[in-house]
C-alpha positions as CSV (number, residue, x, y, z in Angstrom):
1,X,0.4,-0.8,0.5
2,X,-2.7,-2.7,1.2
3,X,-2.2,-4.6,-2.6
4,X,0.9,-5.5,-2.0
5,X,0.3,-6.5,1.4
6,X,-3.0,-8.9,0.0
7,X,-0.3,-10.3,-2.7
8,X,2.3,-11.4,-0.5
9,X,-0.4,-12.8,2.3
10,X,-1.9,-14.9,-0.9
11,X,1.7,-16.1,-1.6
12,X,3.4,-16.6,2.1
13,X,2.3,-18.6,5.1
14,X,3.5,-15.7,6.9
15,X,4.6,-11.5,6.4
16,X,6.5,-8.9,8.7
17,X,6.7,-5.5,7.9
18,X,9.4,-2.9,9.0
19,X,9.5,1.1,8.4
20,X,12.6,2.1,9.5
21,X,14.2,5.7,9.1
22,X,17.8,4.9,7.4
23,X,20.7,6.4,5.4
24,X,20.3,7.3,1.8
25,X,23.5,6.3,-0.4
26,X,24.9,9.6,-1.9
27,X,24.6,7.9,-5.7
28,X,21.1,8.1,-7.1
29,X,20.8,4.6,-9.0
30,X,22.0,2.9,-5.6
31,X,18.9,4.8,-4.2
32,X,16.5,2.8,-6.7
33,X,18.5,-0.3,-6.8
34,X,19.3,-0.1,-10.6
35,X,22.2,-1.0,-11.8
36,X,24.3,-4.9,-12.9
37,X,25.3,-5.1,-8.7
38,X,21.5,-5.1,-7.9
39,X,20.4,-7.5,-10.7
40,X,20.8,-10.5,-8.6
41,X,22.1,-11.2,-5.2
42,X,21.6,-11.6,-1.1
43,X,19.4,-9.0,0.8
44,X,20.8,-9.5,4.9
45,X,18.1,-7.9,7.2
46,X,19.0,-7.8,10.4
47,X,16.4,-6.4,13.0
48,X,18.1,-5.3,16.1
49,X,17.0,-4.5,19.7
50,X,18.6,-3.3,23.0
51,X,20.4,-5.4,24.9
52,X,19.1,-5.4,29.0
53,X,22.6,-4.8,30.3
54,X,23.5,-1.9,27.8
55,X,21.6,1.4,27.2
56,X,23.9,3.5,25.7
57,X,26.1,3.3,22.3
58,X,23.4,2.2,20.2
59,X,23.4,4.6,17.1
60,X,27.4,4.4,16.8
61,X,27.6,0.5,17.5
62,X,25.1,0.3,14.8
63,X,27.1,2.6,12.3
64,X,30.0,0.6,13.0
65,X,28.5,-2.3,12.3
66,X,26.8,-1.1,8.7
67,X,31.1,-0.2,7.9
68,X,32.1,-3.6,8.6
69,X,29.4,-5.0,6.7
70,X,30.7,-2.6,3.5
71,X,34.3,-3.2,4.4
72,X,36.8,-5.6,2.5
73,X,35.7,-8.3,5.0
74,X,32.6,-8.5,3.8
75,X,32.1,-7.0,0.8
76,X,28.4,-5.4,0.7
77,X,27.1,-3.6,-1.8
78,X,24.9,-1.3,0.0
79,X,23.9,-0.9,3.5
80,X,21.3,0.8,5.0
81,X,20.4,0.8,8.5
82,X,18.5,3.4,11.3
83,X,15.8,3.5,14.0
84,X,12.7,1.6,13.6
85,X,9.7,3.4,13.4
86,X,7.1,0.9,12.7
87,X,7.2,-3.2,12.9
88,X,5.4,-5.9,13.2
89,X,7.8,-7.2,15.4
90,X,7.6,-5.1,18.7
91,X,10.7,-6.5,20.2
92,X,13.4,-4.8,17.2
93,X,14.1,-0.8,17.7
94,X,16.7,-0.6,14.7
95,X,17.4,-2.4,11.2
96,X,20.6,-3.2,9.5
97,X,20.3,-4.3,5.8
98,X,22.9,-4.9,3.4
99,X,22.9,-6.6,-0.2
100,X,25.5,-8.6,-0.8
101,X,26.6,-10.3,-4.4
102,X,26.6,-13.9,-3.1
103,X,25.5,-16.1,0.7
104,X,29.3,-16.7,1.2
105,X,30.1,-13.1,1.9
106,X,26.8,-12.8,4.5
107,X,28.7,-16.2,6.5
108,X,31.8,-13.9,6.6
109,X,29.6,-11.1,8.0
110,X,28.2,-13.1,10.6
111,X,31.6,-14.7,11.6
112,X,33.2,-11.5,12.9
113,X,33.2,-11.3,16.1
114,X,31.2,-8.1,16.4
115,X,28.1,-9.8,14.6
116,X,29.0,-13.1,16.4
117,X,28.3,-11.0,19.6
118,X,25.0,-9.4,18.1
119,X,23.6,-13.1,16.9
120,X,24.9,-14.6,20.8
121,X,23.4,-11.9,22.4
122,X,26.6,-10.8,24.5
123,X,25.7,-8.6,27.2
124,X,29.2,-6.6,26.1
125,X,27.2,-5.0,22.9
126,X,24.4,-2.0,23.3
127,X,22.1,-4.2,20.7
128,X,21.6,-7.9,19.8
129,X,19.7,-9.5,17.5
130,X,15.6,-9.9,17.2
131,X,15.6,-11.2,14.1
132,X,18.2,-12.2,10.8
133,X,17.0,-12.9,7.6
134,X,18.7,-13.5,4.3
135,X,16.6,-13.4,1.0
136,X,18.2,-14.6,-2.6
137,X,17.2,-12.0,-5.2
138,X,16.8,-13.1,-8.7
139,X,16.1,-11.0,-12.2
140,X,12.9,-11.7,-13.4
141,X,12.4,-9.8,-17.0
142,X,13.0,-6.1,-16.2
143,X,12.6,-6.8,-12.2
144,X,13.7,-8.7,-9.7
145,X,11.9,-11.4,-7.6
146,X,12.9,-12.5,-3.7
147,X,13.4,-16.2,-5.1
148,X,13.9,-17.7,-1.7
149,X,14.5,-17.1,2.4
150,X,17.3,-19.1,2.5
151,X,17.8,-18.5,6.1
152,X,16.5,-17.0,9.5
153,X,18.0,-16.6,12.6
C-alpha cells in the first residue's frame, strides 16, 4: 500500500483513499474485473454521507440506489457499494461505485431524480453526496490505466 500510495503521490497533485466494506458480485471474473466489459470504460464513485434532517433508511436507500444504477436506465456493469470504514475524507460514511461502458450512461444516472436528490442534497433523502467522481479507464497492454478524471462533483 505504501508503493502504490508513493506512485500515485509522484504522479497526482492530489490522492484520497477509501476502504469501504461492500458487496461481492456472485460471478468470480466480475470479482477481479477480467473480462471484454472491464477492458475499457467509466468507474462512478460516489462517496455518500448522512443527511442532517434524515437518520434512518440509509442501508436500503443505498441498495436502491446501487439497483437503479444496474437497471435498464442506466446500464452499469457492476456496482458495489457499503459502509465506509476508512477515508481520507471524514465527512463520507458509505460509497457507491459502478462501472459503466461509456460517460453518457453515468449523465443518465445522475439525471434521475433519486441521484438528482443525492447531488442537491434534498433534505427528503437519508444520504447526499460528499463527493462524485468519474474516472475513464483505458487498456494498457494486459492492464488497464485510469486515463483521466473527467469529472468531480
Amino acid at each position: 500500500m505504501a508503493s502504490m500510495q508513493q506512485q500515485v503521490q509522484s504522479q497526482c497533485s492530489c490522492s484520497a483513499h477509501v476502504v469501504y466494506e461492500g458487496t461481492v458480485p456472485k460471478d468470480l471474473m466480475a470479482i477481479f474485473r477480467r473480462g471484454d466489459e472491464f477492458a475499457s470504460g467509466v468507474d462512478h464513485i460516489l462517496l455518500l454521507q448522512p443527511n442532517a434532517n434524515s437518520s434512518t433508511g440509509a442501508c436500503q436507500f443505498l441498495q436502491k440506489l446501487a439497483a437503479l444504477a444496474e437497471s435498464a436506465i442506466a446500464g452499469g456493469i457492476q456496482t458495489t457499494y457499503g459502509p465506509i470504514i476508512s477515508s481520507s475524507n471524514s465527512t463520507a460514511t458509505h460509497v457507491l461505485m459502478t462501472r459503466f461502458a461509456a460517460p453518457q450512461q453515468v449523465e443518465q444516472l445522475l439525471q434521475t431524480p433519486a441521484c438528482a436528490a443525492v447531488l442537491q442534497r434534498d433534505t427528503r433523502v437519508p444520504l447526499v453526496a460528499a463527493k462524485s467522481l468519474c474516472t475513464s479507464i483505458q487498456p494498457i497492454g494486459e492492464t488497464n490505466k485510469v486515463d483521466r478524471v473527467m469529472f468531480g462533483r
